[in-house]
BATIDO-171837 format. One line per field, with one value per atom (N, C-alpha, C): x, y, z; atom name; residue number from 1; chain. Coordinates in steps of 0.02 Angstrom, whole numbers, plus 50000, padded with zeros to 5 digits. Layout:
x: [X, ...]
y: [Y, ...]
z: [Z, ...]
atomo: [CA, ...]
num: [NUM, ...]
cadena: [A, ...]
***
This chain:
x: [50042, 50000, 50044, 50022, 50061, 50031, 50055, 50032, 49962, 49976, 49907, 49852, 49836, 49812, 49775, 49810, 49792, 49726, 49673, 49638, 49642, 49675, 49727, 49762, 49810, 49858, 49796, 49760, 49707, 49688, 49650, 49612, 49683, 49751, 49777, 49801, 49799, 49835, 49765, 49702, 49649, 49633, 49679, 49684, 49652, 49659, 49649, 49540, 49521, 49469, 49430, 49450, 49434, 49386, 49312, 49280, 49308, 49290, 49328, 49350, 49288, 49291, 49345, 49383, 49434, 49488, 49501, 49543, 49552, 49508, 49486, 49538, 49614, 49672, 49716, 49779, 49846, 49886, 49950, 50006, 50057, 50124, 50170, 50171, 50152, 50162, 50104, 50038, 49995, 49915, 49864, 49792, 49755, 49679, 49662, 49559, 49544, 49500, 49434, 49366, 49328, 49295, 49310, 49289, 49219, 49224, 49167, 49122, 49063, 49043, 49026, 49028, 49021, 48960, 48950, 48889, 48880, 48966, 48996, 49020, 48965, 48988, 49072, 49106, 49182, 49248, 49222, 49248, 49325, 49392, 49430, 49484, 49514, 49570, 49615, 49694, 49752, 49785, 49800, 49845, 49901, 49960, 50039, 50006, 50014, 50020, 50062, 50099, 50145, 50127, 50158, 50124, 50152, 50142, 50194, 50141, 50177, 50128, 50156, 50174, 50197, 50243, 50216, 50229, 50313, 50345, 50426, 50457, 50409, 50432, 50411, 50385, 50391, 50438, 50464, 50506, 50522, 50578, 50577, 50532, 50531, 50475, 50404, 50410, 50344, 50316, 50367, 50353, 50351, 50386, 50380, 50299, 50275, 50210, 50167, 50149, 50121, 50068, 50109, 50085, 50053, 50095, 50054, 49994, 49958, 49912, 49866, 49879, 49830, 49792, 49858, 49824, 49796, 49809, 49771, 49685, 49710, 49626, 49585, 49631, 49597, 49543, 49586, 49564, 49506, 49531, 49450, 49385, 49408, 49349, 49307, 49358, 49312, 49267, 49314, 49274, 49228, 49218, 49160, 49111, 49128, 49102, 49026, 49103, 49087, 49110, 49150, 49174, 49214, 49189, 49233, 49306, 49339, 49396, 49421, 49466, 49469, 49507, 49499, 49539, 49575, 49631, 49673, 49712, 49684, 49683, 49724, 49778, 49797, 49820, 49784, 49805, 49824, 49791, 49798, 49804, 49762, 49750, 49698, 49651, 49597, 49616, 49601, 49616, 49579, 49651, 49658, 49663, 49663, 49687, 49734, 49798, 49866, 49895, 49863, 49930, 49900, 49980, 49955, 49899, 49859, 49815, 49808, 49784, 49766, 49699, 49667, 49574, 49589, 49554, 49546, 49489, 49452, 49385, 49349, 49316, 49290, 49253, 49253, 49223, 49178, 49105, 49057, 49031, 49010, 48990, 48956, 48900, 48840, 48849, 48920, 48928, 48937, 48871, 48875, 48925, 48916, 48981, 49032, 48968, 48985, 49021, 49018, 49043, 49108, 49122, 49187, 49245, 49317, 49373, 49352, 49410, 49428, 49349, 49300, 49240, 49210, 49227, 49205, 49203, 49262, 49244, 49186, 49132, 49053, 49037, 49045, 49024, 49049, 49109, 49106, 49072, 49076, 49054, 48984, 48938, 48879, 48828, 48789, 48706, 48720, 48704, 48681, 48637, 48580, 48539, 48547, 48616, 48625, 48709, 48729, 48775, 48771, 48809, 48798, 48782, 48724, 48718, 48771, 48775, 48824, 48831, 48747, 48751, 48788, 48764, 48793, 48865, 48900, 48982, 48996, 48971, 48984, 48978, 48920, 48925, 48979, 49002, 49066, 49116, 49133, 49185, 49186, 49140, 49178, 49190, 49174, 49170, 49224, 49239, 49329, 49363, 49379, 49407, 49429, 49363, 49367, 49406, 49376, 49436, 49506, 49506, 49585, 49608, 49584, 49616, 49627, 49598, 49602, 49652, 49674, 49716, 49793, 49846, 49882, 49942, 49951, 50007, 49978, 49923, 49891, 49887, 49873, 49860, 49908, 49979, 50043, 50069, 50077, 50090, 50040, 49967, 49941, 49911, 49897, 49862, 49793, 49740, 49686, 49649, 49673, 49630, 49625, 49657, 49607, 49660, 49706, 49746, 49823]
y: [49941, 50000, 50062, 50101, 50157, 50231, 50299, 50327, 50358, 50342, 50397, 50331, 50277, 50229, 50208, 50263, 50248, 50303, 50307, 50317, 50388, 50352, 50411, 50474, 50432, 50491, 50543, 50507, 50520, 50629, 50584, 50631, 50691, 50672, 50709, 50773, 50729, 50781, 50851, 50828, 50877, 50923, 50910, 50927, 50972, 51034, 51106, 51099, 51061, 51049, 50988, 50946, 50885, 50945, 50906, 50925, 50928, 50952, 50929, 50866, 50824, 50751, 50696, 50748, 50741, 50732, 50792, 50809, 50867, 50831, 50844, 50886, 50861, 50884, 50871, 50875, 50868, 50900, 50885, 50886, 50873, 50904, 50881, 50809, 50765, 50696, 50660, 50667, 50637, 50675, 50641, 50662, 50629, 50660, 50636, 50655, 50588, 50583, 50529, 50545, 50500, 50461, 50391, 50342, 50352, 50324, 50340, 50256, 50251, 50187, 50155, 50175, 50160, 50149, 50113, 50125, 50150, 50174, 50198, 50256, 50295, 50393, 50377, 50410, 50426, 50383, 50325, 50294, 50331, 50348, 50388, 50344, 50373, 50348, 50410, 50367, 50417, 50394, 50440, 50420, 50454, 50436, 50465, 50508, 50554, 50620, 50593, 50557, 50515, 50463, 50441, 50350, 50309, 50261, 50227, 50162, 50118, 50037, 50009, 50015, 49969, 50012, 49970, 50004, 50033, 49979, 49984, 50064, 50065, 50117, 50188, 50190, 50269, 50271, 50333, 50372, 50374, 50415, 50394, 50450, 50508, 50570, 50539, 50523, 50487, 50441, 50395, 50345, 50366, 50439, 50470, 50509, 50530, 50554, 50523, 50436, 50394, 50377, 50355, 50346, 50405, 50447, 50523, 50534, 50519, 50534, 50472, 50414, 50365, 50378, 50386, 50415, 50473, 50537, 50587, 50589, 50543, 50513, 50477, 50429, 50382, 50426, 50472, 50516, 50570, 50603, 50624, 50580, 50527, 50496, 50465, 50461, 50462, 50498, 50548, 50635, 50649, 50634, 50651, 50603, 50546, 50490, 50444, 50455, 50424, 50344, 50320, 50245, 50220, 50163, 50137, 50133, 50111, 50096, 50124, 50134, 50118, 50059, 50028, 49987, 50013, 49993, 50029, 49971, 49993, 49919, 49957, 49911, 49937, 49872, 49874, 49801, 49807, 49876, 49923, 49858, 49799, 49767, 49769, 49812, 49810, 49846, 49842, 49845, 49935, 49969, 50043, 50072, 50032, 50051, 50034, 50023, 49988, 50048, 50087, 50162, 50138, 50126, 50132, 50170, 50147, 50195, 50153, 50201, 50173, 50197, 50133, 50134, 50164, 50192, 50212, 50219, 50152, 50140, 50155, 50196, 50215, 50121, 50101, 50036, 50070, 50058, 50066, 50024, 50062, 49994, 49972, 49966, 49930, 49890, 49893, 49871, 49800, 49752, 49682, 49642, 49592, 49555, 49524, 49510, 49486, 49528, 49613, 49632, 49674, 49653, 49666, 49641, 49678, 49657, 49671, 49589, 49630, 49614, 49587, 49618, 49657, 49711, 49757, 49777, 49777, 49794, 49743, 49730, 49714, 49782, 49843, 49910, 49937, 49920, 49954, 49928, 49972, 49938, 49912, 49971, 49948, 49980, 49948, 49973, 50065, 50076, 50174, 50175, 50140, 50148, 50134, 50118, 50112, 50113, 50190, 50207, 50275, 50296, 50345, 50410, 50455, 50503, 50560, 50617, 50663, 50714, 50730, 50780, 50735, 50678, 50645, 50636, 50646, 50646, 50705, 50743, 50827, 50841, 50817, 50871, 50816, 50761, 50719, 50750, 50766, 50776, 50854, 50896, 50969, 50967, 50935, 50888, 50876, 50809, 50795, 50844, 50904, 50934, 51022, 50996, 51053, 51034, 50966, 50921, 50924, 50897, 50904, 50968, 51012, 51084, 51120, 51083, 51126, 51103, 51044, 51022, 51064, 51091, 51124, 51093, 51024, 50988, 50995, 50962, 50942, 51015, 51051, 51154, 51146, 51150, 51166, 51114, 51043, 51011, 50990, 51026, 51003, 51086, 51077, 51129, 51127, 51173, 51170, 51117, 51104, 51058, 51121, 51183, 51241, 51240, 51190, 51219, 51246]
z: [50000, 50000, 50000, 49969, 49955, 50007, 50015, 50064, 50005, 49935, 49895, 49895, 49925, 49928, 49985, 50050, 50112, 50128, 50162, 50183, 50223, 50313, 50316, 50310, 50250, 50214, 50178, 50147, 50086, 50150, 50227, 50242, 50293, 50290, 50322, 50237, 50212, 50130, 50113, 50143, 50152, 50225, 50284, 50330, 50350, 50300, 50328, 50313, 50282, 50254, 50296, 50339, 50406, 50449, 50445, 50511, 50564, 50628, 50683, 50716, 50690, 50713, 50675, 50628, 50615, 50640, 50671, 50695, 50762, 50804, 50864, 50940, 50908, 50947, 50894, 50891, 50827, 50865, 50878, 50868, 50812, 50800, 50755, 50749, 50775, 50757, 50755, 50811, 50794, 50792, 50774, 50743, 50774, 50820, 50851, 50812, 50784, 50746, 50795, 50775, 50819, 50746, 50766, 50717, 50689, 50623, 50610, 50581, 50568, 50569, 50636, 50701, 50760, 50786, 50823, 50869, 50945, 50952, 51023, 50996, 51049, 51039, 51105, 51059, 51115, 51059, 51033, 51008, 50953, 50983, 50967, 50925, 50867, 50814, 50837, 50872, 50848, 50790, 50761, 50680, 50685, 50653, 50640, 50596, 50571, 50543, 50473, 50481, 50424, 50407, 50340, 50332, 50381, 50413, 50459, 50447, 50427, 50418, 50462, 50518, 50564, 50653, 50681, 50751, 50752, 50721, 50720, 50689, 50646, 50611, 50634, 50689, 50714, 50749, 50741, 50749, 50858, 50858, 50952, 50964, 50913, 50948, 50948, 50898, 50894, 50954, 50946, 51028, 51096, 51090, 51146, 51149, 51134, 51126, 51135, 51109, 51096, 51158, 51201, 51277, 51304, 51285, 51322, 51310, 51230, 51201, 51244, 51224, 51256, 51321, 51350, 51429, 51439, 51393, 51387, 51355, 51321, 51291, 51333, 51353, 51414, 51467, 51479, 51560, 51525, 51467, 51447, 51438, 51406, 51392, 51446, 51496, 51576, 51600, 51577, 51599, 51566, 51504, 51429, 51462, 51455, 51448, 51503, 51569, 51617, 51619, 51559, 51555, 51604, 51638, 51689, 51679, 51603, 51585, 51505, 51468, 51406, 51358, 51309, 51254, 51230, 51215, 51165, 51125, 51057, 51013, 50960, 50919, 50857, 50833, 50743, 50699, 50640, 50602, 50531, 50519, 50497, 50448, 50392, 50409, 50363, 50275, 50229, 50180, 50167, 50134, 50155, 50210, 50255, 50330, 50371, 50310, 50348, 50382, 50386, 50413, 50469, 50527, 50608, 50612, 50653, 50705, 50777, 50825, 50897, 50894, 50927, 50928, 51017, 51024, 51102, 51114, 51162, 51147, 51225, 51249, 51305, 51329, 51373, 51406, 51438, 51434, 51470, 51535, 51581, 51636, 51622, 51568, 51545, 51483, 51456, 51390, 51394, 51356, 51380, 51379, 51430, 51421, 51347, 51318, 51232, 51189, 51198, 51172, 51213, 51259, 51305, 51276, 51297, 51275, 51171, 51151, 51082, 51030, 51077, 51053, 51039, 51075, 51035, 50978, 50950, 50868, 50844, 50862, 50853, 50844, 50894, 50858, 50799, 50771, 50713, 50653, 50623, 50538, 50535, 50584, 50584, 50523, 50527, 50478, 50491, 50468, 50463, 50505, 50518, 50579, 50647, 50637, 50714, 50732, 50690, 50710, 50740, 50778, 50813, 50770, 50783, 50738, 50758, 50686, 50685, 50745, 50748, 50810, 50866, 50887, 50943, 50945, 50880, 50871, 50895, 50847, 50847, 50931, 50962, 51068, 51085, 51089, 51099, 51108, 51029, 51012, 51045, 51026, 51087, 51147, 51187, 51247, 51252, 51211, 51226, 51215, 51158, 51141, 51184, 51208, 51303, 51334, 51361, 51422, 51423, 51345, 51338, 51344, 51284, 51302, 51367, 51424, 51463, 51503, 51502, 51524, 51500, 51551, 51532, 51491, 51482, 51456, 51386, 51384, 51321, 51292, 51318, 51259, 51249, 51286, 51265, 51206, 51209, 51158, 51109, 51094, 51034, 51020, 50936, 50912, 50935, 50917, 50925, 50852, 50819, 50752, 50715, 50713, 50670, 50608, 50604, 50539, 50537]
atomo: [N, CA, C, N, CA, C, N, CA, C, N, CA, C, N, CA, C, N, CA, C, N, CA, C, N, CA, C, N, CA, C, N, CA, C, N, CA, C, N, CA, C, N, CA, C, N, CA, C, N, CA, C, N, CA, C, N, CA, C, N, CA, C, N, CA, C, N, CA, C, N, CA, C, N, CA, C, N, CA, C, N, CA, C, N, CA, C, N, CA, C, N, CA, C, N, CA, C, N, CA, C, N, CA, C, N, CA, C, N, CA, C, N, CA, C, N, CA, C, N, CA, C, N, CA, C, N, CA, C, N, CA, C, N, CA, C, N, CA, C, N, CA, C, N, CA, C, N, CA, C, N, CA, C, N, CA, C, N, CA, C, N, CA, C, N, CA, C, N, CA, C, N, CA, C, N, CA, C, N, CA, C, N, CA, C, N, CA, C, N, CA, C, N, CA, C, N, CA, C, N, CA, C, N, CA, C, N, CA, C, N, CA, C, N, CA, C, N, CA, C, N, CA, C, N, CA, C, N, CA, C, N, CA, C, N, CA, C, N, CA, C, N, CA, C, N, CA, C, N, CA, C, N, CA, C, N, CA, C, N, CA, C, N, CA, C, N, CA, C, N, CA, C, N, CA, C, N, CA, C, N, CA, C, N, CA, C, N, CA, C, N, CA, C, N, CA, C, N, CA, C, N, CA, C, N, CA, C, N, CA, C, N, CA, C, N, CA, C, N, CA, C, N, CA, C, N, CA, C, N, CA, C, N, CA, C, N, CA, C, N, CA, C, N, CA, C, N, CA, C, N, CA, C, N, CA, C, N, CA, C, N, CA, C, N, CA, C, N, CA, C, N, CA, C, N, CA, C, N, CA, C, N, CA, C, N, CA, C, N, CA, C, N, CA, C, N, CA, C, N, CA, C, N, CA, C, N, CA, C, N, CA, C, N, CA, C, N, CA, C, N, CA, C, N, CA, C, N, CA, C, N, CA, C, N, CA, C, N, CA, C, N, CA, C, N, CA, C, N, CA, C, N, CA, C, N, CA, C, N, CA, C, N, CA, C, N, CA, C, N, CA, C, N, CA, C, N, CA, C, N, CA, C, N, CA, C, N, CA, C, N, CA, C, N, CA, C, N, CA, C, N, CA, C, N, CA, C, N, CA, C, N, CA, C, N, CA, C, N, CA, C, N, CA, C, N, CA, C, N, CA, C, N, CA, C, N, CA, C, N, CA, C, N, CA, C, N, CA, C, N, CA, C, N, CA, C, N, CA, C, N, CA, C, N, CA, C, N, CA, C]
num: [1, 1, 1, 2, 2, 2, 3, 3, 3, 4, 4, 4, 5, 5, 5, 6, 6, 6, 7, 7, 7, 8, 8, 8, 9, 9, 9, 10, 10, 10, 11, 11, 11, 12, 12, 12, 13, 13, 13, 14, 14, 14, 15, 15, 15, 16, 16, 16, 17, 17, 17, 18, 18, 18, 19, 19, 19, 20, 20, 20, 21, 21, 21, 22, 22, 22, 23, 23, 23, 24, 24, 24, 25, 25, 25, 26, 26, 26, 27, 27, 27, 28, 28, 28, 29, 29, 29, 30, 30, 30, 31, 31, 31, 32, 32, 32, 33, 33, 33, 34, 34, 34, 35, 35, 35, 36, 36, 36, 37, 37, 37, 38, 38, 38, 39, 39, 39, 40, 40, 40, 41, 41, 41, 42, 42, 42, 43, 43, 43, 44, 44, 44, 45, 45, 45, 46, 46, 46, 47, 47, 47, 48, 48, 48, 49, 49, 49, 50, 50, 50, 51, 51, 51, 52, 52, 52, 53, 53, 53, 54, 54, 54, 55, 55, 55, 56, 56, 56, 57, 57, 57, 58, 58, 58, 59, 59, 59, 60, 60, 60, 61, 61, 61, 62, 62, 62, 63, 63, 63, 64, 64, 64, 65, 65, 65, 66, 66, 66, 67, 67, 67, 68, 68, 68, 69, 69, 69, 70, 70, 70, 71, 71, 71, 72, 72, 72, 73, 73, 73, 74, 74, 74, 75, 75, 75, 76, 76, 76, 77, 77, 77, 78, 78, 78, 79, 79, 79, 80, 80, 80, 81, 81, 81, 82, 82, 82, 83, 83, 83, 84, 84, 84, 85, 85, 85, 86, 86, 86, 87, 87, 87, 88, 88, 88, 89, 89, 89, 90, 90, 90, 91, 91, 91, 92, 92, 92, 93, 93, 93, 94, 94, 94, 95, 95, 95, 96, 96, 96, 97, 97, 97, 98, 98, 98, 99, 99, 99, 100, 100, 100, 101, 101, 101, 102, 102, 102, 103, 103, 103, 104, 104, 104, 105, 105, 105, 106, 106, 106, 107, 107, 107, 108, 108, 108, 109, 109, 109, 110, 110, 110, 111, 111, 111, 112, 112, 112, 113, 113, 113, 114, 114, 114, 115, 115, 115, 116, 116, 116, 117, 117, 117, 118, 118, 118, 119, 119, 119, 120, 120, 120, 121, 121, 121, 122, 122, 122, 123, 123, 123, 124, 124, 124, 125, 125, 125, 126, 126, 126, 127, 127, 127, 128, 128, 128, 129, 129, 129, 130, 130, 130, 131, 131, 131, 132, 132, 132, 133, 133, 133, 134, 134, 134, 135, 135, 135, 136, 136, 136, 137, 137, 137, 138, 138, 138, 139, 139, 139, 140, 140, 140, 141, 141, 141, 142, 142, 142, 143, 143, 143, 144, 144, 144, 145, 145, 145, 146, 146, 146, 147, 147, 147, 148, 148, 148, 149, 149, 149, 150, 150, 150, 151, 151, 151, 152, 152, 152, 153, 153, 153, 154, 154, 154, 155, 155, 155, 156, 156, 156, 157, 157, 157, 158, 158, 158, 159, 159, 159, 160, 160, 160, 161, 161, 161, 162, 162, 162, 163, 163, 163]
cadena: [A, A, A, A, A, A, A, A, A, A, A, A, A, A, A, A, A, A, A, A, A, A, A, A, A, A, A, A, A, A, A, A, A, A, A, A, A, A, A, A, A, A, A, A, A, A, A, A, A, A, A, A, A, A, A, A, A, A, A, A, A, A, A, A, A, A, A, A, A, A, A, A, A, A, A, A, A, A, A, A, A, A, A, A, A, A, A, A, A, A, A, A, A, A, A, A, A, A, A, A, A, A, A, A, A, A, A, A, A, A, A, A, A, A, A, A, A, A, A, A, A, A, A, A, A, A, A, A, A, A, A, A, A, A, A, A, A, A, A, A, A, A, A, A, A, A, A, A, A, A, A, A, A, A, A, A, A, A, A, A, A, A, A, A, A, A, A, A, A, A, A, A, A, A, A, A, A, A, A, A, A, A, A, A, A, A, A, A, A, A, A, A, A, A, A, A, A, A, A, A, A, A, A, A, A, A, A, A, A, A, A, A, A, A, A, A, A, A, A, A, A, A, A, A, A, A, A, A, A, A, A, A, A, A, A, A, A, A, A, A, A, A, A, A, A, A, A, A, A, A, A, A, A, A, A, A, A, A, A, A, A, A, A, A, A, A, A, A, A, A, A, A, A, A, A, A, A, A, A, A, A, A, A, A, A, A, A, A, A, A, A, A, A, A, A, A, A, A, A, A, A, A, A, A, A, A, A, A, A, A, A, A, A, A, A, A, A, A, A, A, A, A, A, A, A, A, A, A, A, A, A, A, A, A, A, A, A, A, A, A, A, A, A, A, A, A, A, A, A, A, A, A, A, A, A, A, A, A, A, A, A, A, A, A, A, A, A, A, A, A, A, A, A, A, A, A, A, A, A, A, A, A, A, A, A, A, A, A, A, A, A, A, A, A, A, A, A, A, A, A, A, A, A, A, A, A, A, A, A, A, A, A, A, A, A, A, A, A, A, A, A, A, A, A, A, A, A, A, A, A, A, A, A, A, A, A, A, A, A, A, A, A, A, A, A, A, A, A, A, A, A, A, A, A, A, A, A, A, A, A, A, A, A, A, A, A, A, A, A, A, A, A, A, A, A, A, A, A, A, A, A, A, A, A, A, A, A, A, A]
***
């Protein structure tokens, strides 16, 4: 797969043009997007900013950030959310979706047992009728995008998403 092939690359090369749910927080290295196809409002994608098909291949800045973000996502999506815990899954196997990403998946206390752990992805890739609607992305995502900002590490090392 090439980076004009990837998905991804496809929506970071339009950047300045990404709804917010795009690109919800950004930093120089990574992009913080809320999945789409879901049936879980919170449901968050970090992406390298670069093509990277494989964990090995980011960079040490990169790896240094990596963790920061998870746990910075983690702790909003508590705060947004109210989720007892979060997932944090990455496989970039799906076809146009080899560029790393990290799923950072809010765990609900009510979320049935069946679809717990790496079940969950049962929410994605659902029917249109029963994926989370836009407005319900859209108050989410300003939500997270408060939390975080207000947090003083996170203002200082990410942009606002404006470009």
């Amino acid at each position: 797969m090439t980076a004009t092939s990837c998905y991804t690359c496809a929506q970071e090369a339009r950047f300045d043009d990404l709804p917010l749910r795009e690109r919800i927080v950004v930093d120089q290295h990574w992009r913080v997007a809320h999945a789409f196809d879901t049936a879980l409002p919170g449901w968050l994608v970090l992406v390298p900013r670069r093509h990277v098909t494989a964990i090995h291949e980011l960079t040490d800045a990169e790896a240094e950030t990596l963790g920061m973000w998870q746990v910075r996502l983690s702790r909003a999506l508590r705060d947004v959310t109210g989720c007892v815990k979060t997932y944090v899954a990455q496989f970039a196997e799906v076809e146009g979706f080899a560029h790393v990403h990290f799923h950072v998946v809010p765990r609900m206390s009510d979320l049935p047992q069946e679809l717990r752990g790496p079940r969950v992805f049962g929410l994605l890739r659902q029917p249109e009728r029963q994926q989370v609607s836009g407005d319900v992305i859209d108050e989410t995502v300003q939500s997270l995008r408060t939390n975080l900002l207000s947090d003083p590490h996170t203002a200082s090392n990410a942009a606002l998403g404006t470009g």
